[in-house]
One Martini backbone bead per residue (centre of mass of N, CA, C, O) as a GRO file, in nm:
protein
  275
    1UNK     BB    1  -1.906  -4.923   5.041
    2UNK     BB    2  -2.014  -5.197   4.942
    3UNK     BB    3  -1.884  -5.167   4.670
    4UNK     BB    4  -1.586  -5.163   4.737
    5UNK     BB    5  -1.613  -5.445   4.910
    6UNK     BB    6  -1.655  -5.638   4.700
    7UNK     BB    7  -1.569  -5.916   4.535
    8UNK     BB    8  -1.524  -5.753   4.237
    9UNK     BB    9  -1.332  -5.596   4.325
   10UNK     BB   10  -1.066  -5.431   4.278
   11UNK     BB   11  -0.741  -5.449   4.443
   12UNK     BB   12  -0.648  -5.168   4.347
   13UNK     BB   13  -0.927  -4.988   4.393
   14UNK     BB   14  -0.895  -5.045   4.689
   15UNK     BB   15  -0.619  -4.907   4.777
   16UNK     BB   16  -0.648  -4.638   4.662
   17UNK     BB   17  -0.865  -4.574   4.876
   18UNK     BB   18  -0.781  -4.605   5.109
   19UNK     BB   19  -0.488  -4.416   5.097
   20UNK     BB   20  -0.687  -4.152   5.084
   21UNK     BB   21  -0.842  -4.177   5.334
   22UNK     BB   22  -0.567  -4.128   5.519
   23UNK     BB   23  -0.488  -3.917   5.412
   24UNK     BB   24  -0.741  -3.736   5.486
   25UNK     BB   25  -0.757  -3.778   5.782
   26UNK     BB   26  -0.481  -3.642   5.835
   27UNK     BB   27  -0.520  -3.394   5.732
   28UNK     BB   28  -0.779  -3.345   5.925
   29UNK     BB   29  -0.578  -3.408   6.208
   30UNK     BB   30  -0.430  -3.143   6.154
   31UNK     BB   31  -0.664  -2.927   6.096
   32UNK     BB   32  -0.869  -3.038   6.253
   33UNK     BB   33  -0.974  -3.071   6.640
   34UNK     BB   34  -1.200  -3.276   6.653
   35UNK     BB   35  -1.006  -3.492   6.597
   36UNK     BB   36  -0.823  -3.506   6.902
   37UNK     BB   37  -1.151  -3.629   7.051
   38UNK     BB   38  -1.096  -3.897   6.854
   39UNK     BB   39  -0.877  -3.984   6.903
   40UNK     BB   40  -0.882  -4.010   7.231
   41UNK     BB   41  -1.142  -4.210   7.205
   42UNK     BB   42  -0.926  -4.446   7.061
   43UNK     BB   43  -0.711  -4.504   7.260
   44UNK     BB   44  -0.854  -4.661   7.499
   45UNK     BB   45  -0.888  -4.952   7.361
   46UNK     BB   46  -0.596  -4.969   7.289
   47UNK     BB   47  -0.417  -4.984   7.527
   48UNK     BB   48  -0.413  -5.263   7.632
   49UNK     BB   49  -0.255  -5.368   7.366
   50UNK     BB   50  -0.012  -5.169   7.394
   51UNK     BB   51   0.039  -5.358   7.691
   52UNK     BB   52   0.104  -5.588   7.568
   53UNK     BB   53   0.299  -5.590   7.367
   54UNK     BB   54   0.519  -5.421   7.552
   55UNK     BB   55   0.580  -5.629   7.782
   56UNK     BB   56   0.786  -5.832   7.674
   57UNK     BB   57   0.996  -5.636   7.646
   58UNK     BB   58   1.014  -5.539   7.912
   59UNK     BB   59   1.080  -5.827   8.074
   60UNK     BB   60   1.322  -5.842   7.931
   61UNK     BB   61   1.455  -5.592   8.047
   62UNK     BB   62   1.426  -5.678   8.342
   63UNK     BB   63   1.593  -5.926   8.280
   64UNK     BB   64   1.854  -5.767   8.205
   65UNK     BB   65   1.861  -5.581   8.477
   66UNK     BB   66   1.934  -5.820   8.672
   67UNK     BB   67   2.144  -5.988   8.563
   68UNK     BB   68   2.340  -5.763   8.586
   69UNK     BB   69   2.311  -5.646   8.870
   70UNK     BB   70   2.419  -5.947   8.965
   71UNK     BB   71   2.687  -5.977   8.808
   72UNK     BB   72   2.776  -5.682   8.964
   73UNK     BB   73   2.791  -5.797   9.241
   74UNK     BB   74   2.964  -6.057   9.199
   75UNK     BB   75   3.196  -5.868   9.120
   76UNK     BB   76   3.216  -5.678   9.387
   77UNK     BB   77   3.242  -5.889   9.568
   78UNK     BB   78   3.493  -6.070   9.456
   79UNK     BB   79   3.698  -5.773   9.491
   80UNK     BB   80   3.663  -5.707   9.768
   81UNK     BB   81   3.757  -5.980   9.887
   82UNK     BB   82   4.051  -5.956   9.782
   83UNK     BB   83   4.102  -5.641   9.908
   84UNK     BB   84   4.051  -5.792  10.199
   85UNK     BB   85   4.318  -5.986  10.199
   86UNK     BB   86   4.522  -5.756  10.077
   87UNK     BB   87   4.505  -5.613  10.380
   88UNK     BB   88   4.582  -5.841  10.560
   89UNK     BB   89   4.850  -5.904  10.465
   90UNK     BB   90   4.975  -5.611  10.515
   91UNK     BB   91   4.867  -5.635  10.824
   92UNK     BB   92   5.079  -5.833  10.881
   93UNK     BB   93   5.315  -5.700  10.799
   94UNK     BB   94   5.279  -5.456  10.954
   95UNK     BB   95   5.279  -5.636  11.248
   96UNK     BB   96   5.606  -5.786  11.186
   97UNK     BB   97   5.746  -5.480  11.147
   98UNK     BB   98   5.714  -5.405  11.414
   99UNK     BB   99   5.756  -5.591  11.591
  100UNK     BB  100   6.074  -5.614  11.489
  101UNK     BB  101   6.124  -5.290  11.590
  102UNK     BB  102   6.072  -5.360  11.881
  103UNK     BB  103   6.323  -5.572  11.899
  104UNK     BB  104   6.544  -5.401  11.800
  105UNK     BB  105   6.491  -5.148  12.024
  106UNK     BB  106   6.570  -5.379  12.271
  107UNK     BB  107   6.870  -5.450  12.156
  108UNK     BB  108   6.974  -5.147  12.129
  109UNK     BB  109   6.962  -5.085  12.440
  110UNK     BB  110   7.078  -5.321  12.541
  111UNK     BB  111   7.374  -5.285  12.392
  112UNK     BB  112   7.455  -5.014  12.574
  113UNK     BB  113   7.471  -5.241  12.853
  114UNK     BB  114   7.730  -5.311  12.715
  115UNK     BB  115   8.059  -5.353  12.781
  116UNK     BB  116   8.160  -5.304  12.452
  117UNK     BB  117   8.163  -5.500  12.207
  118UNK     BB  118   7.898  -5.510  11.933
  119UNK     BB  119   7.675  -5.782  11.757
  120UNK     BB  120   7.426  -5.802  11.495
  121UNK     BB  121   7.250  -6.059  11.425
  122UNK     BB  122   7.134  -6.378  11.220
  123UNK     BB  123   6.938  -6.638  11.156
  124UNK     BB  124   6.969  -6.932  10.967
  125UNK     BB  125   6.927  -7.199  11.154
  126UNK     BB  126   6.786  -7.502  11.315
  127UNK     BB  127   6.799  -7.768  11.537
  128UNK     BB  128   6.583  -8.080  11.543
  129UNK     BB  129   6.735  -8.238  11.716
  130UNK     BB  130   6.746  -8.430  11.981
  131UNK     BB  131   6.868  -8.264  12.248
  132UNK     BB  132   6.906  -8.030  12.061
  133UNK     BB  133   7.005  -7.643  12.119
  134UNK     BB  134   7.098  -7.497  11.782
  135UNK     BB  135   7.252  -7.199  11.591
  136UNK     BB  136   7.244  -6.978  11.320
  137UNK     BB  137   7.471  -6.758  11.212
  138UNK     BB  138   7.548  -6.444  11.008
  139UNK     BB  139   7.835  -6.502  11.149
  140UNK     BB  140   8.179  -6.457  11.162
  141UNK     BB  141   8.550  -6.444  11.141
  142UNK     BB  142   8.496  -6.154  10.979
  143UNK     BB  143   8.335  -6.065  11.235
  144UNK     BB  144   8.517  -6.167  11.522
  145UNK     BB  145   8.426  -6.432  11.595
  146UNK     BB  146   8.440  -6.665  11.868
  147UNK     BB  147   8.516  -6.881  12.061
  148UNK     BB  148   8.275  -6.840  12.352
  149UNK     BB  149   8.088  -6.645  12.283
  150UNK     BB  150   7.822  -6.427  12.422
  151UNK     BB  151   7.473  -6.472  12.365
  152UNK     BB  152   7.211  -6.248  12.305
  153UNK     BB  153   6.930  -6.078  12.375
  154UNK     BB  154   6.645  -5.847  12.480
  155UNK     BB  155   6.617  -6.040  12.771
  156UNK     BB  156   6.859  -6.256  12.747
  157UNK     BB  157   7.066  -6.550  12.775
  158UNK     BB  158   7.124  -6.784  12.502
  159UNK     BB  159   7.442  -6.810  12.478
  160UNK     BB  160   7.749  -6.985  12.298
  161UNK     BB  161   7.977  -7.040  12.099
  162UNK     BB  162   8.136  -7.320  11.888
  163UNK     BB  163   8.119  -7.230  11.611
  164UNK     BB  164   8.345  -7.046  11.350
  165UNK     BB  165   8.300  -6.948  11.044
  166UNK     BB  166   8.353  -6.699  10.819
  167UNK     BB  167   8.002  -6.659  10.766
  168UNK     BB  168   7.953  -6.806  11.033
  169UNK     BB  169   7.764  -6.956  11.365
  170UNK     BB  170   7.730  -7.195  11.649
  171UNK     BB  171   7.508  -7.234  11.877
  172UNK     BB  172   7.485  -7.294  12.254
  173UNK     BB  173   7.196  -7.307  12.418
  174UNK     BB  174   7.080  -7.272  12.771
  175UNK     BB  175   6.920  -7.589  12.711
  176UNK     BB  176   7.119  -7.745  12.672
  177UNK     BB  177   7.266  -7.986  12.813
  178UNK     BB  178   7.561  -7.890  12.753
  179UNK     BB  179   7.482  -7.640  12.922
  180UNK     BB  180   7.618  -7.333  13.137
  181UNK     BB  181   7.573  -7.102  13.428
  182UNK     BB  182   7.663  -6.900  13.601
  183UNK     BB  183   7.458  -6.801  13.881
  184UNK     BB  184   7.196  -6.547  14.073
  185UNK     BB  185   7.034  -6.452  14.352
  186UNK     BB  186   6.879  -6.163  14.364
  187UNK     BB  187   6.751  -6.191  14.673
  188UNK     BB  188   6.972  -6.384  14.829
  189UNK     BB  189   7.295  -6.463  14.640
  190UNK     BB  190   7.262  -6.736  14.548
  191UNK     BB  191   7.474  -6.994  14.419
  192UNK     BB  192   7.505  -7.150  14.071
  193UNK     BB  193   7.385  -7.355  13.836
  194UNK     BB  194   7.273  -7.376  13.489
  195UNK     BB  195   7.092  -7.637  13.289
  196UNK     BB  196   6.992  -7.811  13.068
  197UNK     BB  197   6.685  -7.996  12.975
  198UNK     BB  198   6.596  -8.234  12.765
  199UNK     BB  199   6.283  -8.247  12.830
  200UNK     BB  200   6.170  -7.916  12.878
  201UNK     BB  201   6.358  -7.680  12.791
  202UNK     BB  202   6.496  -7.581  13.016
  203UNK     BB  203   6.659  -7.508  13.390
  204UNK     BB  204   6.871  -7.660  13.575
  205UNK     BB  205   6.956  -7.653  13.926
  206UNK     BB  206   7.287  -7.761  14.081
  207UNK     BB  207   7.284  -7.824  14.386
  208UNK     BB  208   7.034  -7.745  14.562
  209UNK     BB  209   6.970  -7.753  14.896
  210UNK     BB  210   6.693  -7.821  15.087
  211UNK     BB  211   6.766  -7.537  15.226
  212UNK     BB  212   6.759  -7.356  15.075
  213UNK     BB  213   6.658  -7.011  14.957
  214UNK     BB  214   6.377  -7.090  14.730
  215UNK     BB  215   6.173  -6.950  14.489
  216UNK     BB  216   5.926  -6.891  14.355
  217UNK     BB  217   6.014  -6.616  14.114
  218UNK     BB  218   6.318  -6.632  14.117
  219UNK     BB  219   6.587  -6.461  14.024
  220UNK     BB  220   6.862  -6.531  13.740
  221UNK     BB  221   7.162  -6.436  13.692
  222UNK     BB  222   7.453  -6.329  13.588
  223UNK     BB  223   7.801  -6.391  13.800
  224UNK     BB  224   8.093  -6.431  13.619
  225UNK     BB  225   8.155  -6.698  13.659
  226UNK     BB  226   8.386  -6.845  13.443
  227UNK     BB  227   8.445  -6.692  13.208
  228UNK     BB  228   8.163  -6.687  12.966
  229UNK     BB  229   7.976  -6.453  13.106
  230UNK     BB  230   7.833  -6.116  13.209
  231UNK     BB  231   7.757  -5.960  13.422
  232UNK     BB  232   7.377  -5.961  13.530
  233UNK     BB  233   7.211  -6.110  13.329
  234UNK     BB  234   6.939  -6.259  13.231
  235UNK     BB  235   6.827  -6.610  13.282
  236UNK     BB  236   6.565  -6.628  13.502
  237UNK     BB  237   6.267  -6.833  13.658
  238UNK     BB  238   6.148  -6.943  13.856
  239UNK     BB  239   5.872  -7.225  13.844
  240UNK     BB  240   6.014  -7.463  14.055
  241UNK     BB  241   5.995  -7.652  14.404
  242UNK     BB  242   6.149  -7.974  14.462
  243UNK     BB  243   6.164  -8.097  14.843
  244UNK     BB  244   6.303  -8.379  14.897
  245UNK     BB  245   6.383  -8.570  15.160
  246UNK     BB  246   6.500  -8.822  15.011
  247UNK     BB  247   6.701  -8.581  14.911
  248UNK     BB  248   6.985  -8.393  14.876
  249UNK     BB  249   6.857  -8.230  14.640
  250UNK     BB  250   6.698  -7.994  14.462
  251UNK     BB  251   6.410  -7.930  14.202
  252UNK     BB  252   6.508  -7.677  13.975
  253UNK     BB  253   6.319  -7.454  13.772
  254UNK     BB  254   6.356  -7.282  13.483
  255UNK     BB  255   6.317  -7.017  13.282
  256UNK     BB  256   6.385  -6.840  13.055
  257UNK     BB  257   6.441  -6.525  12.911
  258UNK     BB  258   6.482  -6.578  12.645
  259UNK     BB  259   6.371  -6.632  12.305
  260UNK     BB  260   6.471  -6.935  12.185
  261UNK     BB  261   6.198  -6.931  11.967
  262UNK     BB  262   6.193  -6.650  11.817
  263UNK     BB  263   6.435  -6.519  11.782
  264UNK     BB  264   6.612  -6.334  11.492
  265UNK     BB  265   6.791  -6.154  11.685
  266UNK     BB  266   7.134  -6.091  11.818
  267UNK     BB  267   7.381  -6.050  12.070
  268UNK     BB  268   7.678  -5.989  12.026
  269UNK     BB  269   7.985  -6.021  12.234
  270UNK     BB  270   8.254  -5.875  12.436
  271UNK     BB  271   8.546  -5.928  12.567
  272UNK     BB  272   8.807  -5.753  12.685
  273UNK     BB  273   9.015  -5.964  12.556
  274UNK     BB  274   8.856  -6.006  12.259
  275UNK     BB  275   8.804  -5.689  12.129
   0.00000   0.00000   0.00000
């Protein structure tokens, strides 16, 4: 053997014996049983070079599993996020169409309560210049609308038209200073007026005697008298009573019954003359 790796011998026929010896190992590897538990003590000492090698592709491998792995959850939470404003906003748009349903519900109830005809009518734009309280309806004078109609929603008494073109309406709501309603003391059945108050946004009883029998919490609805408002309607209900004795009339103020800030459907009613 030492001839053979000798340094003059030749580079070919170095290789040819490689070679052969090769072939003859593989040949007899595959041929002799013995040679099996020869690979096999030749394995052990192999083992960690092979784990070594072999290391850096796995930590690649690993390093590559992580990298998928957070980017496919970082896609999965921003997915997820987006999947729950859009039921959230669903969950919103089916909340405020319920309640729509819920308010058309009680509109359709009231109106079964007046007698002649009604129409449903719909907001179209609220005014809002200082101590002014007036809306538009999508109703007008093709719909039979007419000037002084009282218009109610699901609660009690909005207020009454004022002016009325082809295919509007506006209303003056009985909050406006300049509106009135004649009222009564449910408890009572005491007489009085309510007017809009342009500071409170509320209603005062005018002219109601420190002596009235008048209390929070009193209920008012409409009296029918002044032929404006139709008898019996919820107009409101006491929230104070200040009985100045140096004054010779009380400060009764109501809230309305009516949702002035929020209604979006109202109801339209016609008296028997002009239906």
């Amino acid at each position: 053997m030492r001839s053979i790796f000798h340094r003059e011998s030749q580079p070919g026929l170095r290789a040819i014996l490689l070679v052969f010896l090769s072939v003859a190992l593989m040949v007899m590897d595959k041929r002799l049983e013995a040679f099996a538990s020869i690979r096999a003590a030749l394995s052990l000492p192999l083992a960690p070079l092979q784990y070594i090698v072999s290391w850096p592709t796995n930590f690649i491998d690993t390093v590559k599993s992580v990298i998928s792995t957070h980017d496919d959850l970082v896609n999965e939470n921003l997915s997820l996020k987006a999947e729950q404003l859009l039921l959230r906003s669903q969950l919103q748009r089916l909340i405020a169409v319920e309640s729509e349903n819920n308010y058309l519900k009680a509109l359709f109830q009231s109106s079964k309560q007046v007698k002649g005809k009604t129409l449903i009518a719909e907001l179209l734009a609220v005014d809002f210049e200082p101590f002014v309280n007036q809306v538009v309806l999508n109703k007008g004078t093709r719909d039979g609308v007419y000037v002084g109609q009282p218009v109610l929603d699901a609660t009690g008494i909005m207020g009454q038209v004022i002016q009325a073109g082809p295919i509007t309406s506006r209303v003056l709501l009985v909050n406006d200073p300049r509106s009135g309603v004649a009222v009564q003391n449910v408890r009572t059945g005491m007489r009085a007026v309510a007017v809009g108050d342009s500071y409170s946004g509320k209603l005062k009883l005018m002219y109601v005697p420190n002596t009235a029998d008048i209390k929070v919490n009193d209920i008012f609805l409409s009296s029918g008298l002044g032929d404006r408002y139709p008898e019996g309607y919820p107009v409101g209900k006491v929230i104070s009573v200040n009985k100045d004795p140096a004054r010779q009339f009380a400060e009764v103020y109501i809230q309305p019954s009516a949702h002035l800030n929020s209604s979006r459907q109202v109801l339209l009613i016609w008296n028997q003359r002009n239906a």
